[in-house]
PDB file of N, CA, C and O in Angstrom:
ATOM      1  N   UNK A   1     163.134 259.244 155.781  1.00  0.00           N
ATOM      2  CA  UNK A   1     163.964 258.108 155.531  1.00  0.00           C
ATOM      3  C   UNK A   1     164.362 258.127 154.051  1.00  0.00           C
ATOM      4  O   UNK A   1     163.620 258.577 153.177  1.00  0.00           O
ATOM      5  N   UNK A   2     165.625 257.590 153.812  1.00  0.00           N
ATOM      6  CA  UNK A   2     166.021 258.186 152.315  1.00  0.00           C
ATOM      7  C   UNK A   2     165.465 256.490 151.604  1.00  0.00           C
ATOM      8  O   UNK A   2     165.103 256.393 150.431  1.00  0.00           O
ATOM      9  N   UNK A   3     165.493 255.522 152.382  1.00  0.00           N
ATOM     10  CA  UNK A   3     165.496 254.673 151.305  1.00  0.00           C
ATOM     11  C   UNK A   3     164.350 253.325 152.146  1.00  0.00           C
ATOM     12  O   UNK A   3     165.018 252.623 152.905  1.00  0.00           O
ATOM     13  N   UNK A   4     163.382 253.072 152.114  1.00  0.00           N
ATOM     14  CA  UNK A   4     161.699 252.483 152.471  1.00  0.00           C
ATOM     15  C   UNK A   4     162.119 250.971 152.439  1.00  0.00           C
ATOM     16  O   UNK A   4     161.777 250.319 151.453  1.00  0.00           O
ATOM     17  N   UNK A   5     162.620 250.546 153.139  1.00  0.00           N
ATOM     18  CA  UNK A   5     162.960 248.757 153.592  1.00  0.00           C
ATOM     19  C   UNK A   5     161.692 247.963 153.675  1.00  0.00           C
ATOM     20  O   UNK A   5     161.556 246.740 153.707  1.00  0.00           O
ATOM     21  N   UNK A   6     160.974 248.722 153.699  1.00  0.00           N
ATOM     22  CA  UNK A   6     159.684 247.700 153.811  1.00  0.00           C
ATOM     23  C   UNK A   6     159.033 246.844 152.635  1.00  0.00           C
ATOM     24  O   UNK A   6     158.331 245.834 152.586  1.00  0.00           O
ATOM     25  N   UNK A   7     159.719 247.916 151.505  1.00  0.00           N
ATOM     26  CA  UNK A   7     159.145 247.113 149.952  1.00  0.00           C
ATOM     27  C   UNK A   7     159.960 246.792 149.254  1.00  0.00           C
ATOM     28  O   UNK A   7     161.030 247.270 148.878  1.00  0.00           O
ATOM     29  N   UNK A   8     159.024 245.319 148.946  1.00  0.00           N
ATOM     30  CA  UNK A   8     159.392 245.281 147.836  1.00  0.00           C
ATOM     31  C   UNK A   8     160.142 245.302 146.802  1.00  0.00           C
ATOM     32  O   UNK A   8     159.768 246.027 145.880  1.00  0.00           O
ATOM     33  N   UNK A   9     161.513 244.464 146.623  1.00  0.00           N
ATOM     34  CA  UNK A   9     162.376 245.163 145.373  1.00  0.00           C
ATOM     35  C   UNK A   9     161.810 244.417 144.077  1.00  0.00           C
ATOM     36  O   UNK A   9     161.561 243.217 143.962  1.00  0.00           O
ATOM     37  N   UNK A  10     161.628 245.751 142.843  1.00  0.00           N
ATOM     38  CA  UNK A  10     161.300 245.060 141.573  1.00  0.00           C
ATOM     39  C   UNK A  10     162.362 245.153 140.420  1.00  0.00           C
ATOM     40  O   UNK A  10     162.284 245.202 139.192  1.00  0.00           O
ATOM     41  N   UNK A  11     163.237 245.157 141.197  1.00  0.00           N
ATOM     42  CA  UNK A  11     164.533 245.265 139.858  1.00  0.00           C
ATOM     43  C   UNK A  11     165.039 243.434 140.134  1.00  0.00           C
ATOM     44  O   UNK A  11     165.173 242.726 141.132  1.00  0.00           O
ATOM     45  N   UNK A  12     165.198 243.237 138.662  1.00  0.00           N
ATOM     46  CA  UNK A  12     166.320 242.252 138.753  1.00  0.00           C
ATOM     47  C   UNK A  12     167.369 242.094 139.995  1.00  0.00           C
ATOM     48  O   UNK A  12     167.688 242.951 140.819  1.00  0.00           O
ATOM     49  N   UNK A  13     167.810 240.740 139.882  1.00  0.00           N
ATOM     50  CA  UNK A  13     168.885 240.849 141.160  1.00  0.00           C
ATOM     51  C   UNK A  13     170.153 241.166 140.264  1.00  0.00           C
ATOM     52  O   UNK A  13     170.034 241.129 139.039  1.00  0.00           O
ATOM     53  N   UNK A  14     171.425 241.491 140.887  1.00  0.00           N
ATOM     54  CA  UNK A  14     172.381 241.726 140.115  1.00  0.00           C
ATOM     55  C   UNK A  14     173.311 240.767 139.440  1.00  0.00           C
ATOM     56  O   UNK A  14     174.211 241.176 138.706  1.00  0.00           O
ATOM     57  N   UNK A  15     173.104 239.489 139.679  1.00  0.00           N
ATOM     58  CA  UNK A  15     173.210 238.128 139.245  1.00  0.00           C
ATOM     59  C   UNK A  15     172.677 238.209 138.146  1.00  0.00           C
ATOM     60  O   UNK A  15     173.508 238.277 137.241  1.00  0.00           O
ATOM     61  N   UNK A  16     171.508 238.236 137.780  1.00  0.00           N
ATOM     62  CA  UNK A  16     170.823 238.080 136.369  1.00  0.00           C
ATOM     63  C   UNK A  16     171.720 237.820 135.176  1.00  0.00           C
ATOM     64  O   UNK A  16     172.765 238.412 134.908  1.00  0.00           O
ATOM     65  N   UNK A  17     171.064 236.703 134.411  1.00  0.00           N
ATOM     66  CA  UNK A  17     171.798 236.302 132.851  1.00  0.00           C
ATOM     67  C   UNK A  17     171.214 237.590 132.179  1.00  0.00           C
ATOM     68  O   UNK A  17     171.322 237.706 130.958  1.00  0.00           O
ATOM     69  N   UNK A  18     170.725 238.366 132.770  1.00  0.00           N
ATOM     70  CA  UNK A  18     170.294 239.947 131.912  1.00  0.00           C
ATOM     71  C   UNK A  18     171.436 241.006 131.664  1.00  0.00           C
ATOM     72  O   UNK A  18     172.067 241.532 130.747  1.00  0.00           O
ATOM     73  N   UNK A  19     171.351 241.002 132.656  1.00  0.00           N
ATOM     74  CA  UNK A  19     172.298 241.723 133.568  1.00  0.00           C
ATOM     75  C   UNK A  19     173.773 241.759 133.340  1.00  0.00           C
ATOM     76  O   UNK A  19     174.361 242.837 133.255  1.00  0.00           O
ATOM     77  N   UNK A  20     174.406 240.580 133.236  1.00  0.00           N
ATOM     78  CA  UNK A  20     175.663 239.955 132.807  1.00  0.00           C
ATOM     79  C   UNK A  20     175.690 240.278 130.860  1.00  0.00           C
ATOM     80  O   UNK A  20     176.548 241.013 130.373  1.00  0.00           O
ATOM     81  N   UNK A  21     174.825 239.720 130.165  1.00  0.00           N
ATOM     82  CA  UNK A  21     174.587 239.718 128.927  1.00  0.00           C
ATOM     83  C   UNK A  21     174.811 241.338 128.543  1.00  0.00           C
ATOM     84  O   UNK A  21     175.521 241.657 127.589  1.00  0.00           O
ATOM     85  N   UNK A  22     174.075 242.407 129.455  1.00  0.00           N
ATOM     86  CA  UNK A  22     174.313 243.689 128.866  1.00  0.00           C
ATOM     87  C   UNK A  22     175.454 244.139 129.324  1.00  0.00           C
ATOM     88  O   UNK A  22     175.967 244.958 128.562  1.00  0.00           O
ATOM     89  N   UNK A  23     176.117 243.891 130.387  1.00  0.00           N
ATOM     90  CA  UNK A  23     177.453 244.368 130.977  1.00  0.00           C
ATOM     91  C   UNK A  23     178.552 244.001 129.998  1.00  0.00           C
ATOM     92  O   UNK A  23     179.473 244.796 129.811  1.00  0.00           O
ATOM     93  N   UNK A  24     178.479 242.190 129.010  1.00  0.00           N
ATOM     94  CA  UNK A  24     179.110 241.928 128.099  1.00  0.00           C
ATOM     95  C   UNK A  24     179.480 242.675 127.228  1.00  0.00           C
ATOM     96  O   UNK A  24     180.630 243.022 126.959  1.00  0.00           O
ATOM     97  N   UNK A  25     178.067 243.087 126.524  1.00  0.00           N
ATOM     98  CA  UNK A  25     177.410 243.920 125.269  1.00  0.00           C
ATOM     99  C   UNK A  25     178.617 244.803 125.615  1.00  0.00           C
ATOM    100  O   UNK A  25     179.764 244.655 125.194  1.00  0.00           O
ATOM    101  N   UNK A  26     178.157 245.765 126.471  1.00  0.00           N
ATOM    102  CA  UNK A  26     178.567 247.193 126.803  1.00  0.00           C
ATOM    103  C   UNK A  26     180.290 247.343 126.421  1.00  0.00           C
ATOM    104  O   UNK A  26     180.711 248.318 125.799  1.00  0.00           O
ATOM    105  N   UNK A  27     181.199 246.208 126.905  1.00  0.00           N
ATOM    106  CA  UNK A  27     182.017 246.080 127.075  1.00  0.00           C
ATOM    107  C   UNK A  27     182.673 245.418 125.714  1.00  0.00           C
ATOM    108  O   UNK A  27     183.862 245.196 125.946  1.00  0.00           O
ATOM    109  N   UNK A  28     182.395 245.115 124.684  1.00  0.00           N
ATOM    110  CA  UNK A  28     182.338 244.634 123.485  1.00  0.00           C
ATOM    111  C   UNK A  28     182.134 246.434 122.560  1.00  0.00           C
ATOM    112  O   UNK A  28     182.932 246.882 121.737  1.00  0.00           O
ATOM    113  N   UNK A  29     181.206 246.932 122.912  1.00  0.00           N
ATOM    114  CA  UNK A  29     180.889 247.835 122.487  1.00  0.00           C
ATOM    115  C   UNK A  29     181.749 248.958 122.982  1.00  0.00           C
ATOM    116  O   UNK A  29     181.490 249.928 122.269  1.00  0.00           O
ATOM    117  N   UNK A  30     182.620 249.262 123.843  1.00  0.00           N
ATOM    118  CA  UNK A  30     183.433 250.093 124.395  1.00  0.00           C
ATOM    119  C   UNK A  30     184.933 249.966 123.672  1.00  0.00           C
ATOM    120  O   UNK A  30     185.605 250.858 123.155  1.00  0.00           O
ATOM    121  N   UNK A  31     185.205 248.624 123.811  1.00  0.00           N
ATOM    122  CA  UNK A  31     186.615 248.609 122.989  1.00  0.00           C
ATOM    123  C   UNK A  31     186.469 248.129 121.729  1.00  0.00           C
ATOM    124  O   UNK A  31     187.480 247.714 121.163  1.00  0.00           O
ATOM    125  N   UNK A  32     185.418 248.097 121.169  1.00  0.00           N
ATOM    126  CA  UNK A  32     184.984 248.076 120.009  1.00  0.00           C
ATOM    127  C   UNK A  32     184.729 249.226 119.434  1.00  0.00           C
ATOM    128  O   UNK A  32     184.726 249.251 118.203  1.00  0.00           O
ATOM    129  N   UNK A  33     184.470 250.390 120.150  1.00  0.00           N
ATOM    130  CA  UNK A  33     184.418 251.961 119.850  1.00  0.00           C
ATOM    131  C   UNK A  33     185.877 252.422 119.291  1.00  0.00           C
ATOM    132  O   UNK A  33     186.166 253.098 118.303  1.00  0.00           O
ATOM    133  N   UNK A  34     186.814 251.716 120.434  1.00  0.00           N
ATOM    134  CA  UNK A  34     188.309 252.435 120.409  1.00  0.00           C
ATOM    135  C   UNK A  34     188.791 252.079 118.911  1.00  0.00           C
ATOM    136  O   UNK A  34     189.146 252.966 118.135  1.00  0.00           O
ATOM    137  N   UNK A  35     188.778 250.943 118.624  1.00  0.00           N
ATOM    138  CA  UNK A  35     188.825 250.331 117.367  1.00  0.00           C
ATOM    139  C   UNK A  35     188.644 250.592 116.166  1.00  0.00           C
ATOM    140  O   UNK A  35     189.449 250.493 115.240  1.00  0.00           O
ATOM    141  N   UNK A  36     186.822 251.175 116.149  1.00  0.00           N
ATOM    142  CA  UNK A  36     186.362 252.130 115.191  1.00  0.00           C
ATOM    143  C   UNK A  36     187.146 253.450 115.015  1.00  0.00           C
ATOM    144  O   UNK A  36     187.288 253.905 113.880  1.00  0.00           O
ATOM    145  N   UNK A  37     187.750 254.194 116.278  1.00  0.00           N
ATOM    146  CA  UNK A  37     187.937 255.489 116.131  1.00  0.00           C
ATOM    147  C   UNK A  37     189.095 255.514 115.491  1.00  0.00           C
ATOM    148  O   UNK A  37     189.218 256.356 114.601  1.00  0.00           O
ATOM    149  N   UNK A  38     190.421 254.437 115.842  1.00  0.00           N
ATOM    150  CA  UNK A  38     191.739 254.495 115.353  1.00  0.00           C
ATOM    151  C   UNK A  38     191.263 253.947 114.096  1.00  0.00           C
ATOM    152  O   UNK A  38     191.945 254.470 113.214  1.00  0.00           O
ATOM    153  N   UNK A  39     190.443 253.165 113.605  1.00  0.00           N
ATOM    154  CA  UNK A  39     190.423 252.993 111.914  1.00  0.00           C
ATOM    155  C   UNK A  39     189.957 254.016 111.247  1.00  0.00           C
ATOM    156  O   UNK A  39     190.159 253.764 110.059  1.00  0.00           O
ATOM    157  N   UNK A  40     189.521 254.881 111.340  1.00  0.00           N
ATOM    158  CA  UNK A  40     188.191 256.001 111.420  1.00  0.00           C
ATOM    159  C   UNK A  40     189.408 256.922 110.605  1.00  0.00           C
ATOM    160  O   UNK A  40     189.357 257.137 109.394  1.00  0.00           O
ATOM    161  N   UNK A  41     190.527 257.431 111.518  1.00  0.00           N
ATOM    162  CA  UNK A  41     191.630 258.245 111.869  1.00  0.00           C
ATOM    163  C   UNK A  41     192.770 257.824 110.566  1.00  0.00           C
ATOM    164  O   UNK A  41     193.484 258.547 109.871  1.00  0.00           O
ATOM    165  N   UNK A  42     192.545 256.071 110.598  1.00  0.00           N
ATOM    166  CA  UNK A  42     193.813 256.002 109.417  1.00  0.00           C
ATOM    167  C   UNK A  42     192.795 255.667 107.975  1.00  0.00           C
ATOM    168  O   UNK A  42     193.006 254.680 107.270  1.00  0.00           O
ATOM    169  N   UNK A  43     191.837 256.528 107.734  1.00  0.00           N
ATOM    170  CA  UNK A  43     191.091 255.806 106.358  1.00  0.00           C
ATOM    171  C   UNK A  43     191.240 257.794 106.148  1.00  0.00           C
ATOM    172  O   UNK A  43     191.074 258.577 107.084  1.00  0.00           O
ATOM    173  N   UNK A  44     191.627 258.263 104.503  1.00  0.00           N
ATOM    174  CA  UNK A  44     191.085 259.539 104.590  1.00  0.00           C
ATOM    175  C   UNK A  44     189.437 259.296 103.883  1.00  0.00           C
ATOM    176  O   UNK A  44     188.742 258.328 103.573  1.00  0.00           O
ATOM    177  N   UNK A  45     189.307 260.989 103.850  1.00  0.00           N
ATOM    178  CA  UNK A  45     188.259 261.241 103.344  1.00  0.00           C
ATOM    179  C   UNK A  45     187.032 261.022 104.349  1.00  0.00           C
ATOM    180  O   UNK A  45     187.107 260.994 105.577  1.00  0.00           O
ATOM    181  N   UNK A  46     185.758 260.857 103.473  1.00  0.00           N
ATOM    182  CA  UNK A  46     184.561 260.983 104.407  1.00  0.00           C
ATOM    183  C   UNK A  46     184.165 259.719 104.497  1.00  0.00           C
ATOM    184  O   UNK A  46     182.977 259.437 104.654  1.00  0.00           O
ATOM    185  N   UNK A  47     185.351 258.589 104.387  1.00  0.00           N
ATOM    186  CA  UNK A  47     185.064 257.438 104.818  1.00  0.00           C
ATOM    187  C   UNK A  47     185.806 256.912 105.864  1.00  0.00           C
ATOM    188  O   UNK A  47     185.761 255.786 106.360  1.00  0.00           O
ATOM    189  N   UNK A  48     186.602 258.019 106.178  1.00  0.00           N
ATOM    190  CA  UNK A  48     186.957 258.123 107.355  1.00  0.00           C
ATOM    191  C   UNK A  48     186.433 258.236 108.865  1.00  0.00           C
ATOM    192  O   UNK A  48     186.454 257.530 109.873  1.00  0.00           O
ATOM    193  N   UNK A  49     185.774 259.970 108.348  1.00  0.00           N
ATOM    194  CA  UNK A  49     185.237 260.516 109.085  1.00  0.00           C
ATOM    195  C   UNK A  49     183.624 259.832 109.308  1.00  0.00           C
ATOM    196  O   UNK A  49     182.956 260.189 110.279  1.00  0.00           O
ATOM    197  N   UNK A  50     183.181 259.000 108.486  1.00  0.00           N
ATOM    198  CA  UNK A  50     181.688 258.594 108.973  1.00  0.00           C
ATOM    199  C   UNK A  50     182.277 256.977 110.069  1.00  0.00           C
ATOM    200  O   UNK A  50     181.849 256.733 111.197  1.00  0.00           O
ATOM    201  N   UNK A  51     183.185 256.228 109.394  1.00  0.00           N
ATOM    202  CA  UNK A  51     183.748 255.856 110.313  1.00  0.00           C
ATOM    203  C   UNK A  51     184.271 256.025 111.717  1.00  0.00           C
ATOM    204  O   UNK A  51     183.974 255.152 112.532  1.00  0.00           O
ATOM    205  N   UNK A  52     185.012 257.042 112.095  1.00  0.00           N
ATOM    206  CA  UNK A  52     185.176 257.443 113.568  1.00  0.00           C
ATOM    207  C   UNK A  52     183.660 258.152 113.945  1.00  0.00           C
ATOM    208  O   UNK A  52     183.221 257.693 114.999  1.00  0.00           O
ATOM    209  N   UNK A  53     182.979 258.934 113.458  1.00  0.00           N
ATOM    210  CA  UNK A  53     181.923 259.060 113.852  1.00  0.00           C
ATOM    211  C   UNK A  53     181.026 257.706 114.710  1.00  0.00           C
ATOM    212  O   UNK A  53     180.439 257.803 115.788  1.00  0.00           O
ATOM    213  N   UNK A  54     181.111 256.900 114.135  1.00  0.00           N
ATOM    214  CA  UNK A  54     180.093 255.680 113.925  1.00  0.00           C
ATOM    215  C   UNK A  54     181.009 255.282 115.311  1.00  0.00           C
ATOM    216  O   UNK A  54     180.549 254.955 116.405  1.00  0.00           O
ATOM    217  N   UNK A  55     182.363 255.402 114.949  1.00  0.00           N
ATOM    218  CA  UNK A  55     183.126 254.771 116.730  1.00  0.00           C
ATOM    219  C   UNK A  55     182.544 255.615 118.015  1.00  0.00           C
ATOM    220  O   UNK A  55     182.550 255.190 119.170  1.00  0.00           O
ATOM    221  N   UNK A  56     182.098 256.750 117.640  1.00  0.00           N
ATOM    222  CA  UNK A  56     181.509 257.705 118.726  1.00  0.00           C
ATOM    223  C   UNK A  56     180.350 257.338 119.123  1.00  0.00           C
ATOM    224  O   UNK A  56     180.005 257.336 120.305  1.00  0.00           O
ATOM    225  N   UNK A  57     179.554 256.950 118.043  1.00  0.00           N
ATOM    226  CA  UNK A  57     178.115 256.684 118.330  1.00  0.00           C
ATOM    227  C   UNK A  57     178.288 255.444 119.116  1.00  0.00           C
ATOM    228  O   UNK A  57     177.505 255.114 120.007  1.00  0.00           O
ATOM    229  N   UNK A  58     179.591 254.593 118.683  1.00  0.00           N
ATOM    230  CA  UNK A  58     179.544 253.282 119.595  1.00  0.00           C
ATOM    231  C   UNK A  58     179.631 253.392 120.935  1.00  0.00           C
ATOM    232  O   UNK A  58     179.058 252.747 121.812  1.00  0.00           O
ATOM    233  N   UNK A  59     180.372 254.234 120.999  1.00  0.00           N
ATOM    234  CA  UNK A  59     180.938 254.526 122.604  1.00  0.00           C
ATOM    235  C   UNK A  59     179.905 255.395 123.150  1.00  0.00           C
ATOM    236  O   UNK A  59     180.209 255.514 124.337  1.00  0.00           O
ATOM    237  N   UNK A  60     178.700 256.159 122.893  1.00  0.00           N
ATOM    238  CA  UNK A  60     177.706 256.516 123.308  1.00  0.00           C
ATOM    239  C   UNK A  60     176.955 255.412 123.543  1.00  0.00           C
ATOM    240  O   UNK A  60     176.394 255.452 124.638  1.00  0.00           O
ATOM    241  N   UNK A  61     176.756 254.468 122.916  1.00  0.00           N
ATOM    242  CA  UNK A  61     175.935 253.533 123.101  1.00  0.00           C
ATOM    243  C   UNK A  61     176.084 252.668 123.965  1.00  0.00           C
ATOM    244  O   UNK A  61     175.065 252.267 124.529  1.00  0.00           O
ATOM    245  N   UNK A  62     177.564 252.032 124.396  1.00  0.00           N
ATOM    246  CA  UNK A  62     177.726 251.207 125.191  1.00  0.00           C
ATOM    247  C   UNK A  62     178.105 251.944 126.951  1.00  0.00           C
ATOM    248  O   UNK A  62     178.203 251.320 128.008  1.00  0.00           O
ATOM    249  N   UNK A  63     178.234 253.309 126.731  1.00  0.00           N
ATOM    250  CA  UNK A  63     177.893 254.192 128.334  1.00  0.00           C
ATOM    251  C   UNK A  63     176.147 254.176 128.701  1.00  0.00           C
ATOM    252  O   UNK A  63     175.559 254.138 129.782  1.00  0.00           O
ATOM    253  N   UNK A  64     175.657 254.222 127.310  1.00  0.00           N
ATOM    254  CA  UNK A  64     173.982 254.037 127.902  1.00  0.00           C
ATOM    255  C   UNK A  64     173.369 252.720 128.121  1.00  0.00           C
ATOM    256  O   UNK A  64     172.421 252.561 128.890  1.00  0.00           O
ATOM    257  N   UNK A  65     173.901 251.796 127.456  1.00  0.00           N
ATOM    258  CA  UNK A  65     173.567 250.418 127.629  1.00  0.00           C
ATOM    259  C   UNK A  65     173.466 250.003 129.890  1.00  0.00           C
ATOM    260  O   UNK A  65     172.665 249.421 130.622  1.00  0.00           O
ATOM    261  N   UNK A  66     174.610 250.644 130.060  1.00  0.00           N
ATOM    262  CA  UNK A  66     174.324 250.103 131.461  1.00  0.00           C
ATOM    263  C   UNK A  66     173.573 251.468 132.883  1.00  0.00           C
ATOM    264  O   UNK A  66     173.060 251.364 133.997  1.00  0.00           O
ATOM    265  N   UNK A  67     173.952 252.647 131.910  1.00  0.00           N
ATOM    266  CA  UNK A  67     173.066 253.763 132.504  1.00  0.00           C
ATOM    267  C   UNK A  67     171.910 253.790 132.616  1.00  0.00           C
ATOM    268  O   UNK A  67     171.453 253.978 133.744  1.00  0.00           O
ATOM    269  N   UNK A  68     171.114 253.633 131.612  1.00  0.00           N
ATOM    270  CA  UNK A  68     169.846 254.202 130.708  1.00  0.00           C
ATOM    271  C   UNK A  68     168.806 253.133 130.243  1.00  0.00           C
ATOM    272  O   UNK A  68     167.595 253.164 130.464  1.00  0.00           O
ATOM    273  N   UNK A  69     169.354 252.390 129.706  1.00  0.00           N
ATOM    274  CA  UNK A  69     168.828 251.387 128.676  1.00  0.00           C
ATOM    275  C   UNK A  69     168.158 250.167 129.553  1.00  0.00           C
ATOM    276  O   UNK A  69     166.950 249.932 129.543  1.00  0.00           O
ATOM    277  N   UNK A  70     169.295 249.299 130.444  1.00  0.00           N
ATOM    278  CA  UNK A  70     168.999 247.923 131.100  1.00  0.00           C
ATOM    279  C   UNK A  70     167.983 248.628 132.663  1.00  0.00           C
ATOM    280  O   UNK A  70     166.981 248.095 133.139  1.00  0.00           O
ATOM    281  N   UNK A  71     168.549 249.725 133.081  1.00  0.00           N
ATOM    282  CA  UNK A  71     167.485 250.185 134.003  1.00  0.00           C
ATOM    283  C   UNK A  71     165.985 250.738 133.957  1.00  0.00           C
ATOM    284  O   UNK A  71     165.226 250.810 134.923  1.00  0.00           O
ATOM    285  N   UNK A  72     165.710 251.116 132.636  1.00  0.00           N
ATOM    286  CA  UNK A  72     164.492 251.335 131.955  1.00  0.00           C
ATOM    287  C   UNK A  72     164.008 249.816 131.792  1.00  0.00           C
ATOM    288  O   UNK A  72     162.930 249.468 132.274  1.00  0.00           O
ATOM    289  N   UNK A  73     164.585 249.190 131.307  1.00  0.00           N
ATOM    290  CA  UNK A  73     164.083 247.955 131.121  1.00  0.00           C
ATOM    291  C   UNK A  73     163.718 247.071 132.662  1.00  0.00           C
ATOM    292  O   UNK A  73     162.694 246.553 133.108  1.00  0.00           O
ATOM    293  N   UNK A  74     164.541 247.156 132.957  1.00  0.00           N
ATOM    294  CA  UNK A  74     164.025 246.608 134.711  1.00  0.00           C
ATOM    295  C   UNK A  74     162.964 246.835 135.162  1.00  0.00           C
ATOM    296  O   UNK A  74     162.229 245.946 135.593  1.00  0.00           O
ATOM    297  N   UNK A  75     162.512 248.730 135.150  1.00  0.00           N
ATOM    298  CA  UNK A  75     161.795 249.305 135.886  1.00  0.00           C
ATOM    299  C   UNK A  75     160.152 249.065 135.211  1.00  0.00           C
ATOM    300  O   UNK A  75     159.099 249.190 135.836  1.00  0.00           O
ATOM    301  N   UNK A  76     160.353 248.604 133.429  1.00  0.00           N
ATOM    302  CA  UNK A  76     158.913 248.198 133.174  1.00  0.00           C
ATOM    303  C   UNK A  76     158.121 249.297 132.585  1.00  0.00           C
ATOM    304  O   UNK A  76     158.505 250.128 131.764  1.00  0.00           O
ATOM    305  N   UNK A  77     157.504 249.232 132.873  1.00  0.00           N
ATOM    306  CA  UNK A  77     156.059 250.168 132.820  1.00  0.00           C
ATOM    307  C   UNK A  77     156.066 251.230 134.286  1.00  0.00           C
ATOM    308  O   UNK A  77     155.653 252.389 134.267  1.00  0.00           O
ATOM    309  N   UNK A  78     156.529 250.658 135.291  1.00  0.00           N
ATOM    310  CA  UNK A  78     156.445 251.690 136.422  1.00  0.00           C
ATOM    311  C   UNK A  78     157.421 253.146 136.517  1.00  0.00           C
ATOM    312  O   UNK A  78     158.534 253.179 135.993  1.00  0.00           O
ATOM    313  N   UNK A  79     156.897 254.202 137.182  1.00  0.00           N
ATOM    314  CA  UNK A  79     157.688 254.730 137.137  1.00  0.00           C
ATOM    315  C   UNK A  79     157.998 255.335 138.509  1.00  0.00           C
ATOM    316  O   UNK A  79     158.987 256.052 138.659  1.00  0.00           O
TER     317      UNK A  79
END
């Protein structure tokens, strides 16, 4: 059987003020990336470039926020 109906769910429901709050985040943080990168692009020099960098790191951050991050957190201590 691929998926055990008998137990137990220990994740948040998908309702959660958790849940919603990081989907916000994420989404703040996504076009908030785009933002960084086009300012990033019109600044020269290496205050440029640590700038669009920093838009990259944003946009890494807000793809893991709902991948990685809020599902680790759900799951606890269990694994």
């Amino acid at each position: 059987m691929a998926y055990d109906t008998t137990e137990p769910h220990q994740d948040a429901p998908p309702e959660a003020p958790s849940r919603v709050a990081a989907g916000v985040l994420s989404l703040v943080f996504f076009f908030g990336s785009f933002a960084l990168i086009a300012w990033g692009f019109d600044i020269d020099g290496a205050l440029g470039m640590t700038i669009a960098a920093a838009g990259i790191l944003t946009f890494a951050l807000a793809y893991a926020i709902p991948t990685a991050i809020v599902p680790a957190l759900d799951r606890g201590g269990r694994r």
